[in-house]
N, CA, C and O atoms as a MOPAC input file, in Angstrom:
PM7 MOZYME 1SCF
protein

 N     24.67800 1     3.68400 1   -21.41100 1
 C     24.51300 1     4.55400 1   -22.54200 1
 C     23.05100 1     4.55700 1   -22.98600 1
 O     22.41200 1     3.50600 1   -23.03900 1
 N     22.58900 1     5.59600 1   -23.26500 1
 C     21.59700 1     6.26000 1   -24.16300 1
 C     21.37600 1     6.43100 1   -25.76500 1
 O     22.22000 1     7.09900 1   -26.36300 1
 N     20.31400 1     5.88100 1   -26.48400 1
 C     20.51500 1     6.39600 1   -27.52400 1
 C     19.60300 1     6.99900 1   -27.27000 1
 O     18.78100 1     6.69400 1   -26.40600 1
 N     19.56000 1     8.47400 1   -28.34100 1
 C     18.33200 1     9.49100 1   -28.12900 1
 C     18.82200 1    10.28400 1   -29.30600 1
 O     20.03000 1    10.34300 1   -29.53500 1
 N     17.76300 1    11.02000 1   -30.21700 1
 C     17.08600 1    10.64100 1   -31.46800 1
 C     16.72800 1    12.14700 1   -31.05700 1
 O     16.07100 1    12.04700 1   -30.02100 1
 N     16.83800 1    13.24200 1   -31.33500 1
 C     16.03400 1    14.62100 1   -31.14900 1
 C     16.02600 1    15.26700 1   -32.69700 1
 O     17.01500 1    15.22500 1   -33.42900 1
 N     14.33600 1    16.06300 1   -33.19300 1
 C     14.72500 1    16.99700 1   -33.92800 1
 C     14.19800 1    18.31400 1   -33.87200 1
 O     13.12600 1    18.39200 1   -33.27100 1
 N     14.70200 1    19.46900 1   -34.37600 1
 C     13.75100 1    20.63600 1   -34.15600 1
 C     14.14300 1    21.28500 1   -35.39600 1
 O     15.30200 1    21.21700 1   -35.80300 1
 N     13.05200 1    22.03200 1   -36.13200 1
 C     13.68100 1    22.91800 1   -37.14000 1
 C     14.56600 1    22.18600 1   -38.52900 1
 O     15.58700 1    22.65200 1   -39.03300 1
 N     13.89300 1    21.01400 1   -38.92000 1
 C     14.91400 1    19.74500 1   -39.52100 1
 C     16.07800 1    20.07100 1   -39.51000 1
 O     16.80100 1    20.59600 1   -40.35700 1
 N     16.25200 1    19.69600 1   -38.38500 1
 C     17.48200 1    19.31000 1   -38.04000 1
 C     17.45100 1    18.02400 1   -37.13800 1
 O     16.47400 1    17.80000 1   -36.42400 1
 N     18.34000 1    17.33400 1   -37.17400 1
 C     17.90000 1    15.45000 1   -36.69600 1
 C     19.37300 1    15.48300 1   -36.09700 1
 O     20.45600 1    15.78800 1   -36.59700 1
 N     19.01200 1    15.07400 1   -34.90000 1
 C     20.65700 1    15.00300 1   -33.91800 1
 C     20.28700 1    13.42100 1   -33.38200 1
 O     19.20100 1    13.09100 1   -32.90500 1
 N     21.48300 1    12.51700 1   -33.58500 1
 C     21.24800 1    11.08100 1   -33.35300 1
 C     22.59300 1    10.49700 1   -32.84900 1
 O     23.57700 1    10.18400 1   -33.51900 1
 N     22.36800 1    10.41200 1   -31.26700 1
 C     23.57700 1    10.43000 1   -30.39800 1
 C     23.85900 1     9.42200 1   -29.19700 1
 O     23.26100 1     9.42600 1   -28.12100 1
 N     24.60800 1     8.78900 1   -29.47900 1
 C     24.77200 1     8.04000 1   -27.68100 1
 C     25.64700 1     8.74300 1   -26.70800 1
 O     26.82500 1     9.09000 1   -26.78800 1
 N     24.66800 1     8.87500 1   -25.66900 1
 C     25.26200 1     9.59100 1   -24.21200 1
 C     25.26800 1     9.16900 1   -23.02300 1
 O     24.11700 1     8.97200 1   -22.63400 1
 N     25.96100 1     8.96400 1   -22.34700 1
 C     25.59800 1     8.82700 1   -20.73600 1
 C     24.48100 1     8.90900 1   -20.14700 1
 O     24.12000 1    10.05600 1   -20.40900 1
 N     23.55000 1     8.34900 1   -19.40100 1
 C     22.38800 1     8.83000 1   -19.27300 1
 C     22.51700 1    10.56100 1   -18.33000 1
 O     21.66400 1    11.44900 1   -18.34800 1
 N     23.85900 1    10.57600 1   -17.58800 1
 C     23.84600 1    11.68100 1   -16.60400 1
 C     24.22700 1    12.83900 1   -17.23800 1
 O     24.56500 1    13.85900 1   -16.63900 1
 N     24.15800 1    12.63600 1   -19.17000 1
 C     24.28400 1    14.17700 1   -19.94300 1
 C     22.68400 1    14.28200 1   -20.32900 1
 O     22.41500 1    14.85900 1   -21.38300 1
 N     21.78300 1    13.83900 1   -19.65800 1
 C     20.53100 1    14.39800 1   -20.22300 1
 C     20.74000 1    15.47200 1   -20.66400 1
 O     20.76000 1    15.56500 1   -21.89100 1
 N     20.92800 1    16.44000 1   -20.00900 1
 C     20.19700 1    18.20100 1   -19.96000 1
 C     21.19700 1    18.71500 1   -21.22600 1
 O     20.63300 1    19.41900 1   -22.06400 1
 N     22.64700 1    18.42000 1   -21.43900 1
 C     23.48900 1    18.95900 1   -22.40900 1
 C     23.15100 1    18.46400 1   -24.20300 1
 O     23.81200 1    18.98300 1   -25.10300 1
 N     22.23000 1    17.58800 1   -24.45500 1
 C     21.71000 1    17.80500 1   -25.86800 1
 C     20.36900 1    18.77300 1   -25.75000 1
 O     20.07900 1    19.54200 1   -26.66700 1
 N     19.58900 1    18.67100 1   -24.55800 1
 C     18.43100 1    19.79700 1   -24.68700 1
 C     18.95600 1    20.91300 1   -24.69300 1
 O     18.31200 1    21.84900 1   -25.16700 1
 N     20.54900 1    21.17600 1   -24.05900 1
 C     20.64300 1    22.67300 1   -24.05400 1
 C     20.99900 1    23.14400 1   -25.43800 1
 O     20.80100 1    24.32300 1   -25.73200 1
 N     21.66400 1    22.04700 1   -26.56600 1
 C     22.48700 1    22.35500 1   -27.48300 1
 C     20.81400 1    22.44000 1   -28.50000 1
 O     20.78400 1    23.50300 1   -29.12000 1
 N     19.61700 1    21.62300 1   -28.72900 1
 C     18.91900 1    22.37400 1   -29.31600 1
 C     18.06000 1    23.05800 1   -29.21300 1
 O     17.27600 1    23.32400 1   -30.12500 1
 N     18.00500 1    23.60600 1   -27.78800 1
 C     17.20600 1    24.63300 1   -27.19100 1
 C     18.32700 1    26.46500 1   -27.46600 1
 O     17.82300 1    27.58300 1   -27.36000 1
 N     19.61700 1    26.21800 1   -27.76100 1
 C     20.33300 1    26.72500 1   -28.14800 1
 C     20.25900 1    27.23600 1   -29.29900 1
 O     20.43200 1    28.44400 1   -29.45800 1
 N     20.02700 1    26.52700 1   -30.15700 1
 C     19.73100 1    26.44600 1   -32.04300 1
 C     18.83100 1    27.06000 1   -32.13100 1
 O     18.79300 1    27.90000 1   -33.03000 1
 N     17.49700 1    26.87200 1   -31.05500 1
 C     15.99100 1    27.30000 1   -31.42300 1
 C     16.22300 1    28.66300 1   -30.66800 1
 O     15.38100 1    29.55600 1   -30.75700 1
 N     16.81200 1    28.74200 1   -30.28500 1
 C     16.75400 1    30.69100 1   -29.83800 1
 C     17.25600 1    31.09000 1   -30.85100 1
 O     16.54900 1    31.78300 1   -31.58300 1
 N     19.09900 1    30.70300 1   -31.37900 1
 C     19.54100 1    31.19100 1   -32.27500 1
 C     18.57200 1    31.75600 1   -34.16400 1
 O     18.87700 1    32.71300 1   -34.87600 1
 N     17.51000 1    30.76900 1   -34.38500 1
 C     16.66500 1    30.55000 1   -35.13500 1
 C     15.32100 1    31.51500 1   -35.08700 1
 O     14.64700 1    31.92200 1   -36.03300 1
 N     15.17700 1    31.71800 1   -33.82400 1
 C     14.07200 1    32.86800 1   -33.90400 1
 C     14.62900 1    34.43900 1   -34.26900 1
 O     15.53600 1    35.19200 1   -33.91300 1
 N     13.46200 1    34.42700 1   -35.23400 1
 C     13.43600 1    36.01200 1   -35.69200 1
 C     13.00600 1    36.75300 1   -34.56600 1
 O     12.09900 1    36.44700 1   -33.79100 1
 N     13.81900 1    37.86900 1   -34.53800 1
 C     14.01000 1    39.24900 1   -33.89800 1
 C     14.17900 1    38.72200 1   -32.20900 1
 O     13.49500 1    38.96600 1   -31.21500 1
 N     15.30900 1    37.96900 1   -32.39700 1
 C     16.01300 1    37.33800 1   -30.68700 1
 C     17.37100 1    37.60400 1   -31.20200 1
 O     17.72300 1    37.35100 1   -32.35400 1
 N     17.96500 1    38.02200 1   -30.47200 1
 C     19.31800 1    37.98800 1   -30.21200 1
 C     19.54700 1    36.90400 1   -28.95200 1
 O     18.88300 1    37.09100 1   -27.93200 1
 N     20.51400 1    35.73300 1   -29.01200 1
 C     20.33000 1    35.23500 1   -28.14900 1
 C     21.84100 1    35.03300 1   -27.49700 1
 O     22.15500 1    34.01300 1   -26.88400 1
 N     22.87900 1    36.34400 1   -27.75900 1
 C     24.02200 1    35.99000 1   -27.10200 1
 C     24.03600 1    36.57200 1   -25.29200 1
 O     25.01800 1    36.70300 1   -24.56100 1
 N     22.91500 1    36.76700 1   -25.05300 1
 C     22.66600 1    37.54200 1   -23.50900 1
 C     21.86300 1    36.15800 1   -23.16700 1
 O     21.45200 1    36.36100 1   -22.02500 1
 N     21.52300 1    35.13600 1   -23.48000 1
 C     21.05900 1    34.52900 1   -22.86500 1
 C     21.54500 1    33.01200 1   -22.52800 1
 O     22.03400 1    32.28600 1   -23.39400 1
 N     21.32700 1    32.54600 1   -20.95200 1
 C     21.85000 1    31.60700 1   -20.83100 1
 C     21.16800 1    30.08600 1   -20.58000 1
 O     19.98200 1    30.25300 1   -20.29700 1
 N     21.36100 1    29.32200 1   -20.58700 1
 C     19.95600 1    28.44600 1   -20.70800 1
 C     21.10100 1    26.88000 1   -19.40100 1
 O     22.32700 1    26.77200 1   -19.38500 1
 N     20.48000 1    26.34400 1   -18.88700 1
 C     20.03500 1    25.13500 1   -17.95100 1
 C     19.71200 1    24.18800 1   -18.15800 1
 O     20.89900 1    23.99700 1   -18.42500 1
 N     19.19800 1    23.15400 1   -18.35600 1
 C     18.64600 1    21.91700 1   -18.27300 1
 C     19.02000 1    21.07500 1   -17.92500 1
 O     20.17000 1    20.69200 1   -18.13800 1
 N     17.77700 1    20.21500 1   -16.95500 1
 C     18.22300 1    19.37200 1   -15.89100 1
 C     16.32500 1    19.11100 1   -16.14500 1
 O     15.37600 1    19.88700 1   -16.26300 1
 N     16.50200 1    17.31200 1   -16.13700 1
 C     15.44800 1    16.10400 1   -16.08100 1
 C     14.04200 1    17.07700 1   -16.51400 1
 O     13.00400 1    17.13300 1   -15.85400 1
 N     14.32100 1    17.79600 1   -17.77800 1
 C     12.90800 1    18.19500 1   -18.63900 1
 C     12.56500 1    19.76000 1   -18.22200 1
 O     11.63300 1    20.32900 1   -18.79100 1
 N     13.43000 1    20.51000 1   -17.10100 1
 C     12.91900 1    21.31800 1   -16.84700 1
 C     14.11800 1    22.61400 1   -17.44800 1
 O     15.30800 1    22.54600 1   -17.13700 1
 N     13.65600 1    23.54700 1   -18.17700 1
 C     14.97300 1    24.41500 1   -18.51000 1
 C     14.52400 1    25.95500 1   -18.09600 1
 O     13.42600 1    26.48400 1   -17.91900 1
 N     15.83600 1    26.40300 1   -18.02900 1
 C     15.84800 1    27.63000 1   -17.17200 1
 C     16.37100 1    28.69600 1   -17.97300 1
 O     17.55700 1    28.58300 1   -18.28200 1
 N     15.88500 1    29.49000 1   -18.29200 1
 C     16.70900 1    30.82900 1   -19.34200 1
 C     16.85800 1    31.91800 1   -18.42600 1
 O     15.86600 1    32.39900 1   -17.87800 1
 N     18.28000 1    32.44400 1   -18.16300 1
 C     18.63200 1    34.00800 1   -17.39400 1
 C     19.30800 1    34.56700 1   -18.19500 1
 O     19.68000 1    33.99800 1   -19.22200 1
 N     19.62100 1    35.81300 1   -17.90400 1
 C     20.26100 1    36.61200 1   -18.58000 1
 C     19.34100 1    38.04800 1   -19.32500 1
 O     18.21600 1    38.33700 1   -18.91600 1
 N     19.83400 1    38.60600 1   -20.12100 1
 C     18.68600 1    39.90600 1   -20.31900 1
 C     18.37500 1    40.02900 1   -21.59400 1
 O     19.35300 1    39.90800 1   -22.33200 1
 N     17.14700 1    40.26800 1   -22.23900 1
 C     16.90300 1    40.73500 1   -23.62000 1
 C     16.83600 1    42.15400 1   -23.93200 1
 O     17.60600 1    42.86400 1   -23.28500 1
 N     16.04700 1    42.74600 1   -24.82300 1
 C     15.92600 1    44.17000 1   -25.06600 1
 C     14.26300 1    44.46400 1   -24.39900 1
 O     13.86200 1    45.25800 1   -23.54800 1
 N     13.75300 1    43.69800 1   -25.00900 1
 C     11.81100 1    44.00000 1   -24.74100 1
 C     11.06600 1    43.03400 1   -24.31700 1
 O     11.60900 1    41.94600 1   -24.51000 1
 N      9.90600 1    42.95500 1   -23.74900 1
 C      8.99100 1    41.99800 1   -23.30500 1
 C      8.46300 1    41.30200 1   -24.32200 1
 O      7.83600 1    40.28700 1   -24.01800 1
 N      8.60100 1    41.72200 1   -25.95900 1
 C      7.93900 1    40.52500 1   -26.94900 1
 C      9.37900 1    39.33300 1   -27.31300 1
 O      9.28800 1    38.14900 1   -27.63800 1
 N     10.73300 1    40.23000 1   -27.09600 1
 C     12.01600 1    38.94400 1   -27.16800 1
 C     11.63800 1    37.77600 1   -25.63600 1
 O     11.48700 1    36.55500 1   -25.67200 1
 N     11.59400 1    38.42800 1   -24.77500 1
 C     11.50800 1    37.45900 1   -23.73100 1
 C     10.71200 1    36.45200 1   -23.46200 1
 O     11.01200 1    35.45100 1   -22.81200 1
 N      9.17600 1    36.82400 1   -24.20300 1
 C      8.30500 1    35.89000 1   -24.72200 1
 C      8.59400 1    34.47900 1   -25.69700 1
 O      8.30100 1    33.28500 1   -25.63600 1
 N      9.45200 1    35.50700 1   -26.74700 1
 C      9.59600 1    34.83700 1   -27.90400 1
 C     10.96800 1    33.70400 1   -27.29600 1
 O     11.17000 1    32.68900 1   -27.96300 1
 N     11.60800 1    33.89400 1   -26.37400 1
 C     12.56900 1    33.28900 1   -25.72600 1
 C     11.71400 1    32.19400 1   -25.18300 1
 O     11.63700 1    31.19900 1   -25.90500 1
 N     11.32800 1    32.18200 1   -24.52100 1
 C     10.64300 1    31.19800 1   -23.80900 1
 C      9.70700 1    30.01300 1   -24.22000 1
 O      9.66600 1    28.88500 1   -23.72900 1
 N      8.83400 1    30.63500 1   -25.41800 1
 C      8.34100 1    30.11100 1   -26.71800 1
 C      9.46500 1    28.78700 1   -27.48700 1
 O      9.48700 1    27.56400 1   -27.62200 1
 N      9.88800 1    29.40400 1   -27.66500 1
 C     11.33300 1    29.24500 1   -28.81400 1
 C     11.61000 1    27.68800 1   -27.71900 1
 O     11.20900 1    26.61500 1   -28.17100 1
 N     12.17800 1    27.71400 1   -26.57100 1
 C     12.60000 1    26.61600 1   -25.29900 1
 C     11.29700 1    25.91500 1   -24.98800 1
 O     11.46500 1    24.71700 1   -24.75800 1
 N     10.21100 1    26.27400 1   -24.92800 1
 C      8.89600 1    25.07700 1   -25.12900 1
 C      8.78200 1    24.50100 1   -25.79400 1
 O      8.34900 1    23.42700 1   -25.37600 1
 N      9.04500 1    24.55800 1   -27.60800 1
 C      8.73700 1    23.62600 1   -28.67700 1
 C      9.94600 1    22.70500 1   -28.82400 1
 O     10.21900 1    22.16200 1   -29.89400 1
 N     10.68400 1    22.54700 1   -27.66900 1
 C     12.03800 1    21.91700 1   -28.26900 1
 C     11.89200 1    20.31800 1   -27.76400 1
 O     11.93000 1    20.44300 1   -26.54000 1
 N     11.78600 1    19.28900 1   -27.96800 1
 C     11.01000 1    18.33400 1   -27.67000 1
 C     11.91300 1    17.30400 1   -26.89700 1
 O     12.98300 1    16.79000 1   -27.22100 1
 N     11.02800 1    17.15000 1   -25.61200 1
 C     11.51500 1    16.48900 1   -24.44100 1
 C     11.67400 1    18.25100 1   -23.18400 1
 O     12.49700 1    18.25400 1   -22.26900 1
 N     11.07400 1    19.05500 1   -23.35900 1
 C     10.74000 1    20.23200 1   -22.60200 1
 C      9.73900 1    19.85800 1   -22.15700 1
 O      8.79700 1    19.35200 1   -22.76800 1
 N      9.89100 1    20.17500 1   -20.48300 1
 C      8.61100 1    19.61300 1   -20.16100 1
 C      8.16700 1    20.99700 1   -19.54300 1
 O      6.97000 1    21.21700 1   -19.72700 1
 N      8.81600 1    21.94200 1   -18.88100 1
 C      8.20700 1    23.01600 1   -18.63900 1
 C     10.06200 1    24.36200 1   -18.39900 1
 O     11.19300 1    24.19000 1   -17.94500 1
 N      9.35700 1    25.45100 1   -18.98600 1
 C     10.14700 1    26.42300 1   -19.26000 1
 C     10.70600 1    27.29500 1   -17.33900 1
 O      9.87100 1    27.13200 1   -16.45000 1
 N     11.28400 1    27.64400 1   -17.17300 1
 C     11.36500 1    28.40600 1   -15.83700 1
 C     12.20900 1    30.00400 1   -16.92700 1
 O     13.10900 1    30.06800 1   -17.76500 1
 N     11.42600 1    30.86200 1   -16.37700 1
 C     12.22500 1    31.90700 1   -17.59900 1
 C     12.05000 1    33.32400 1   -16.67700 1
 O     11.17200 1    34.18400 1   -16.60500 1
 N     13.59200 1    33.06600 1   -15.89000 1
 C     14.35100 1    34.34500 1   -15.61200 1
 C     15.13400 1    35.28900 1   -15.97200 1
 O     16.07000 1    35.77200 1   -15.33300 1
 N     14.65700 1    35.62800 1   -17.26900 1
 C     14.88900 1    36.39900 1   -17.81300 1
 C     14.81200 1    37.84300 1   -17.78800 1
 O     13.64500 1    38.21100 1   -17.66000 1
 N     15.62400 1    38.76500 1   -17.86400 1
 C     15.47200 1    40.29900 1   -17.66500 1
 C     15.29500 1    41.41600 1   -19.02400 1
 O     15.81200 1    41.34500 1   -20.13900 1
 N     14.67100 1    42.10700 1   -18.64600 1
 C     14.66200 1    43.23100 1   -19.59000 1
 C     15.59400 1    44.35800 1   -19.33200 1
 O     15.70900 1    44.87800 1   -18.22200 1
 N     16.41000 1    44.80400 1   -20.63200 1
 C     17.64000 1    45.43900 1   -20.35900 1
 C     17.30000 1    47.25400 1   -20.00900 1
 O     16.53600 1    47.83000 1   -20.78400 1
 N     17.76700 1    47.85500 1   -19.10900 1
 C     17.59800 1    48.95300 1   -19.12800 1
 C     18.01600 1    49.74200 1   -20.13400 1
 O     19.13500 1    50.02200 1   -19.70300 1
 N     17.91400 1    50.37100 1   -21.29200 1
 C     19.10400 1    50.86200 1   -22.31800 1
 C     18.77200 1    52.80700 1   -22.11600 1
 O     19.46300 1    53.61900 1   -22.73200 1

């Protein structure tokens, strides 16, 4: 077991886990921090994480959400680098 201590956005998550759930508390507040950004909708998007590295697919509306997506998954702490396959929606 793990203890591990994360916060983003005060919010303070303080949890013991398996060490082999790394990636499932980064996804839950890398989750929060999309949900939290202004002008993201973040039910099109799907997010990954695995040993620091996270992955966002799925589609937004415009090239400043997809930014702001990716942004949003960098400040979330213990991110060590973003992979962001993300699409822009044809409408």
């Amino acid at each position: 077991m793990v203890e591990a201590t994360a916060q983003h956005q005060g919010v303070s998550i303080r949890t013991r886990r398996p060490r082999w759930r790394a990636g499932s508390w980064r996804r839950t507040f890398i989750n929060h921090a999309l949900g939290k950004t202004k002008h993201l909708t973040s039910r099109d998007i799907r997010v990954h994480a695995a040993a620091g590295v996270v992955t966002l697919s799925g589609s937004v509306p415009n090239r400043s959400a997809l930014d702001r997506a990716a942004q949003a998954a960098q400040e979330v702490p213990g991110v060590m680098a973003v992979r962001n396959n993300l699409t822009i929606e044809n409408r």
